[in-house]
C-alpha positions as CSV (number, residue, x, y, z in Angstrom):
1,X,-40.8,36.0,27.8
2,X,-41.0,38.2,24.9
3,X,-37.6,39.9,25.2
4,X,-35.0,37.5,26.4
5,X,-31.3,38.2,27.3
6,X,-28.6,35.6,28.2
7,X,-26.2,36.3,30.7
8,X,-23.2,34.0,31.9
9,X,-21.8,35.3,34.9
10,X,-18.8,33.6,35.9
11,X,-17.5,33.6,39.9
12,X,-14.4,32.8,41.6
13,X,-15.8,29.4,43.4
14,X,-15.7,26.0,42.3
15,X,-14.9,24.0,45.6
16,X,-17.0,25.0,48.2
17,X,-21.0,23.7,47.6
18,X,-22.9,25.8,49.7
19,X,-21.2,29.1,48.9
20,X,-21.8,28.2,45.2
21,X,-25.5,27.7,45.9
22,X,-26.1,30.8,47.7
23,X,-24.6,32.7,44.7
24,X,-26.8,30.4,42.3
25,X,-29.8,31.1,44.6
26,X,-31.0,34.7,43.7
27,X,-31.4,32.8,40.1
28,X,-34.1,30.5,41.5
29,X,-37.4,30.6,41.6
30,X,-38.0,34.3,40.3
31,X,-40.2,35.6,37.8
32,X,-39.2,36.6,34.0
33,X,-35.8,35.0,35.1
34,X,-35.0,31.3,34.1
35,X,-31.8,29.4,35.6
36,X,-30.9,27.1,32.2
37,X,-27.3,25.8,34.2
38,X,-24.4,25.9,36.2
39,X,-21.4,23.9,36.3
40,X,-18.8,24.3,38.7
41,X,-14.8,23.5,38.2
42,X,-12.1,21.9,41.2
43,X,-9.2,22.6,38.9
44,X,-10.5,26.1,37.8
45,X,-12.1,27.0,41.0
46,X,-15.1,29.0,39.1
47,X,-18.5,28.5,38.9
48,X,-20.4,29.3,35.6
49,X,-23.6,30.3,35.4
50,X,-26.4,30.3,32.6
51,X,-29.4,32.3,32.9
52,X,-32.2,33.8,31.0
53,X,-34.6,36.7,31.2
54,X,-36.0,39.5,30.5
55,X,-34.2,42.7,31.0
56,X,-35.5,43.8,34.2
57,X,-35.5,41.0,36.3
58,X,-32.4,39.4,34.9
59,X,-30.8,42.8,35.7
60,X,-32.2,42.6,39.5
61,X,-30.7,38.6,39.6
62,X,-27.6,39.3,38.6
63,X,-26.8,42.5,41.2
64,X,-28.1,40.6,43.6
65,X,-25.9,37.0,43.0
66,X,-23.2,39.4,42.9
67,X,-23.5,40.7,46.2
68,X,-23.8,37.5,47.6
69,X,-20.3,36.4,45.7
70,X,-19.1,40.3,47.1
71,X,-19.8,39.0,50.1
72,X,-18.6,35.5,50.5
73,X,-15.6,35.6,48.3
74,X,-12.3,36.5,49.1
75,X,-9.8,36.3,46.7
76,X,-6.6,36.8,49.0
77,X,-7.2,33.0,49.5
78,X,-8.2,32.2,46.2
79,X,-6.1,29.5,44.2
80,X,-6.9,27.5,40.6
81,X,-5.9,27.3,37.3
82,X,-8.3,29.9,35.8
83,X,-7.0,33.5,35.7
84,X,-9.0,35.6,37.6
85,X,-9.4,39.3,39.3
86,X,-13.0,39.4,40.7
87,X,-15.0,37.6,42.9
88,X,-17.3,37.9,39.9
89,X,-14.7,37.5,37.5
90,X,-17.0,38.6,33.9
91,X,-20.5,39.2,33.6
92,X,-21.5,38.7,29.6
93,X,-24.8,39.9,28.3
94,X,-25.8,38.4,25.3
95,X,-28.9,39.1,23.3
96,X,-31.4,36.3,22.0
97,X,-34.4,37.5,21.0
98,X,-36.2,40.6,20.4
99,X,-33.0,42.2,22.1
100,X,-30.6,44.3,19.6
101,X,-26.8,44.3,20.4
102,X,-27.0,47.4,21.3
103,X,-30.0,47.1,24.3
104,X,-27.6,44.3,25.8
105,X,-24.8,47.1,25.5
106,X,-27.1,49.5,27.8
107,X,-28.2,47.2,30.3
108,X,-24.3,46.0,31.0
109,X,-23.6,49.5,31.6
110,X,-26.8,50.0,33.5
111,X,-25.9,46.5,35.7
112,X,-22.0,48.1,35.9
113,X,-22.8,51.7,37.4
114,X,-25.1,49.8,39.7
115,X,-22.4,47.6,41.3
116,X,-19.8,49.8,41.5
117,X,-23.0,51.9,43.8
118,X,-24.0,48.9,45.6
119,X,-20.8,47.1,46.2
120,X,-18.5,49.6,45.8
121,X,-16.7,47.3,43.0
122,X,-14.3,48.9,40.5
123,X,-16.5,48.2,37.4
124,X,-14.4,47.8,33.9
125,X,-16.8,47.7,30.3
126,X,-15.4,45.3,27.8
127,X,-16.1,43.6,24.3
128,X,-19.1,45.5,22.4
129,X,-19.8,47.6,25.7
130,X,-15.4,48.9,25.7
131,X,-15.3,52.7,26.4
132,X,-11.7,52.0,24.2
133,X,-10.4,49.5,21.7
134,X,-7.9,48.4,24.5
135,X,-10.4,47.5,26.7
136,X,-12.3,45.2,24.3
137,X,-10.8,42.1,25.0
138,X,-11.1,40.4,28.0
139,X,-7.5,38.8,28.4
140,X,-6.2,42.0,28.4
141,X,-8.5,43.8,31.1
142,X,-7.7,40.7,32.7
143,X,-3.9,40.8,32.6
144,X,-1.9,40.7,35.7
145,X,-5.1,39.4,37.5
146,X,-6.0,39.9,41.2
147,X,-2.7,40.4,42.6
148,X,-1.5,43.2,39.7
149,X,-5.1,44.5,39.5
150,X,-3.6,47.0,42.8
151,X,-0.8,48.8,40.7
152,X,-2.3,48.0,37.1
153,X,-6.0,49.7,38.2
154,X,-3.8,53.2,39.2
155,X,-2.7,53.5,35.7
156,X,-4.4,56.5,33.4
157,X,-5.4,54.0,30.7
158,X,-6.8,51.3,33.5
159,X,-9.3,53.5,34.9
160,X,-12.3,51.8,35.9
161,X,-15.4,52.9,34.0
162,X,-17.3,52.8,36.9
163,X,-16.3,52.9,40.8
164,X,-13.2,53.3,42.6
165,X,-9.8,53.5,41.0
166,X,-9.0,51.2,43.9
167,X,-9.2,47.0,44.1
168,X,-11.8,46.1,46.5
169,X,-9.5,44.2,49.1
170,X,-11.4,41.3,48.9
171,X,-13.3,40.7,45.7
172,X,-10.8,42.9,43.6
173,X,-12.8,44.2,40.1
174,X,-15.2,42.8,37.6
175,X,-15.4,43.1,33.5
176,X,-19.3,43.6,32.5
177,X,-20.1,43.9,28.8
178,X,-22.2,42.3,25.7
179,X,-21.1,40.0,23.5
180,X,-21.8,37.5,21.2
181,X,-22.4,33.8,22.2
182,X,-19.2,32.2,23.1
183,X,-18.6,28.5,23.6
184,X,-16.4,27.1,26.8
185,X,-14.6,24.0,24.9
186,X,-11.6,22.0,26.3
187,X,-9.7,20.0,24.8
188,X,-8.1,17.0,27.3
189,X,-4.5,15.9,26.6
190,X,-2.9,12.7,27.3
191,X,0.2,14.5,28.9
192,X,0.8,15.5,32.2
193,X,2.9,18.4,31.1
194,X,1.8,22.2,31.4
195,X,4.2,23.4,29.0
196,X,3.2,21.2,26.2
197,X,-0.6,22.2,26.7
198,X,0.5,26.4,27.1
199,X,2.6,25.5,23.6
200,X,-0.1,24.3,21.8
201,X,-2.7,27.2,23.6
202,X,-0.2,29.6,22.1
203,X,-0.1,27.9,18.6
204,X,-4.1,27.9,18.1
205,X,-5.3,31.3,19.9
206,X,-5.9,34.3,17.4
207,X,-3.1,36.1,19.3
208,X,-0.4,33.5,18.4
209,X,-0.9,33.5,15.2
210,X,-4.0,31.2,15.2
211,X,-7.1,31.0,14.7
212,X,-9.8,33.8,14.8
213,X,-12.0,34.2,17.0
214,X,-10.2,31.5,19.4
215,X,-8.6,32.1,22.6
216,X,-6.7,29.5,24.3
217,X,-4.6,29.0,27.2
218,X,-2.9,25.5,29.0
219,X,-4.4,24.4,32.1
220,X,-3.3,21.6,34.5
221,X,-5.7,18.6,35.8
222,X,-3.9,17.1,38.5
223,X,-6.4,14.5,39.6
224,X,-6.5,13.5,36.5
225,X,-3.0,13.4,36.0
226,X,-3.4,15.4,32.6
227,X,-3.5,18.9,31.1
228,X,-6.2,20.5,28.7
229,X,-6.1,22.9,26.5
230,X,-8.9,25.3,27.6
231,X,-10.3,27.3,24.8
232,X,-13.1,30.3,24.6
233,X,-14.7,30.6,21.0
234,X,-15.9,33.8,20.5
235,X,-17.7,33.8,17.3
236,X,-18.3,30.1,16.1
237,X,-20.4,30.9,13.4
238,X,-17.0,31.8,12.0
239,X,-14.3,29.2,13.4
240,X,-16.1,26.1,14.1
241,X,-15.4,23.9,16.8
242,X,-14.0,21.0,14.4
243,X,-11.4,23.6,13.6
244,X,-9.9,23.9,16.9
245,X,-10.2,20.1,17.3
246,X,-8.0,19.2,14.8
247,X,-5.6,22.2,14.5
248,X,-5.0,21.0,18.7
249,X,-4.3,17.3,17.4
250,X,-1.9,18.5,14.5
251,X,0.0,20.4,17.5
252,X,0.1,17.5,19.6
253,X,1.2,15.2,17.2
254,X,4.8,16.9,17.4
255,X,5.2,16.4,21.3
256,X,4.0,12.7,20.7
257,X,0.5,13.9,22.8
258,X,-2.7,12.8,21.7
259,X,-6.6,13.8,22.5
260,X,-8.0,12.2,25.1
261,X,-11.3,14.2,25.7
262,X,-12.6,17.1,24.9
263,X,-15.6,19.1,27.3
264,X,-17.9,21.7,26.9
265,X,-18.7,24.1,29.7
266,X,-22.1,26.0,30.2
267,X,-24.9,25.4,27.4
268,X,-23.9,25.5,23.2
269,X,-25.9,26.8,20.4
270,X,-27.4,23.8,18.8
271,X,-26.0,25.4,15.5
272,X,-22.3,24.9,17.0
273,X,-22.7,21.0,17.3
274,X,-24.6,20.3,14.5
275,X,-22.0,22.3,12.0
276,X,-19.7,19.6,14.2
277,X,-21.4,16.8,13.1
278,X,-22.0,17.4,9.8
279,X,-18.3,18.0,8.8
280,X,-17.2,14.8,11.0
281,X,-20.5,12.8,9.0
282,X,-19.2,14.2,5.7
283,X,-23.1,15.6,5.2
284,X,-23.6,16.6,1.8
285,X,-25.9,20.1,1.3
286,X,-27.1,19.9,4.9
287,X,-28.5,22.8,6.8
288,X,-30.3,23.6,9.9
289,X,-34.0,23.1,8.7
290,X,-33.4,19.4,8.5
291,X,-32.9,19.5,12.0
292,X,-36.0,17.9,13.8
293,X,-35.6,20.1,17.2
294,X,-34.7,23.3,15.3
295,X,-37.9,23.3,13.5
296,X,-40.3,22.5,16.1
297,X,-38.8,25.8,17.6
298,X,-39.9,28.1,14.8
């Protein structure tokens, strides 16, 4: 590949195994397109998905999983922890190499007009591909999810960018845009209790007063008989994962809670883990070029 765009598309399934592999399927097997990984979530209900490419194909893999999740999908029955208001809930593009930010902007748009044509999916742009700073972030395209998504989608400023002003009855609306790599980490609490886990969500997001480029919300594990605090990392090259690691134990500490675990869903920059390691080793004037794998990449 000599261009190569990422793109984690995220869908509304987590449960049932043979729905999730007919969405994953249009991924397989298919030239200039390379699935890297999916992981799927009970508790969340959502599958995430990691794939590779270049432009063109990648574009024609993702339509195509996304007709199959159109199709399947129907979120009148749909129940988990994850806030959701599509069938295919986000669709990130991400550029890695030869790719500017601003070719990943183009083909979201081109992959957005395309569904709302295909699938007849109200279609709205966010992050770098937002048609208006209120759009940008996804929590608040987001808000009021698949059930408010009927009245909120009739509102001037909620306008879809592309499609219907109308919820698909089944598979509701999707956010498409380009981004920046962003790192799925949860942090696993040894409580039980939702509201201690939203409380310290609310003390460590951005929006709370918290840290940058975090986003965090409480989410319940009931099999496990614990809550996490699941967090999105937007930018880590400026707050490192360490950071929200220990800002979530200083929170805990005050409702007696402790760390018991902490995940990462989907794939991680190497450069994430290895900033990580070095602050936890106490590495003295350490940088990526020591790093055995990173240099056999050059």
């Amino acid at each position: 590949m000599n261009k190569i765009v990422e793109c984690v598309p995220n869908f509304s399934e987590g449960r049932d195994l043979q729905k999730i592999d007919r969405i994953v399927a249009p991924f397989r097997g298919r030239q200039g397109v390379k699935l890297l990984d999916y992981s799927n979530d009970e508790d969340h209900n959502r599958l995430v998905v990691t794939v590779v490419g270049e432009p063109e194909p990648l574009r024609d893999a993702v339509l195509e999983a996304i007709g199959v999740a159109v199709q399947l999908i129907d979120l009148n029955r749909h129940q988990g922890q994850h806030p959701r208001m599509g069938a295919v809930d986000v669709v990130p593009f991400i550029p890695i190499r030869n790719v500017t930010m601003e070719e990943a902007v183009a083909l979201s748009k081109e992959v957005g007009a395309e569904v709302a044509k295909r699938y007849n999916l109200p279609v709205f742009l966010y992050e770098k591909s937002a048609s208006a700073p209120h759009r940008e972030n996804l929590a608040a395209v987001r808000k009021g999810e698949f059930e408010g998504m009927a009245e909120k989608i009739k509102l001037p400023e909620w306008q879809p960018d592309f499609g219907p002003a109308e919820r698909h009855p089944t598979a509701g609306t999707v956010a498409i845009g380009a981004r920046m790599p962003l790192v799925a980490y949860n942090i696993n609490l040894s409580t039980p209790s939702l509201e201690i886990a939203h409380d310290i969500a609310k003390k460590i997001r951005f929006i709370g007063g918290g840290l940058r480029y975090c986003k965090a919300m409480g989410v319940e594990l009931k099999d496990r008989g614990i809550t996490q605090v699941s967090i999105n990392m937007t930018d880590y090259t400026r707050t490192a994962l360490y950071r929200a690691f220990e800002l979530v134990r200083i929170e805990a500490r005050r409702y007696g809670v402790c760390i018991v675990g902490s995940e990462i869903i989907g794939l991680v920059p190497m450069e994430a883990l290895i900033d990580t390691a070095s602050y936890y080793l106490g590495l003295e004037n350490f940088s990526m070029r020591q790093v055995l794998e990173a240099r056999i990449m050059e």
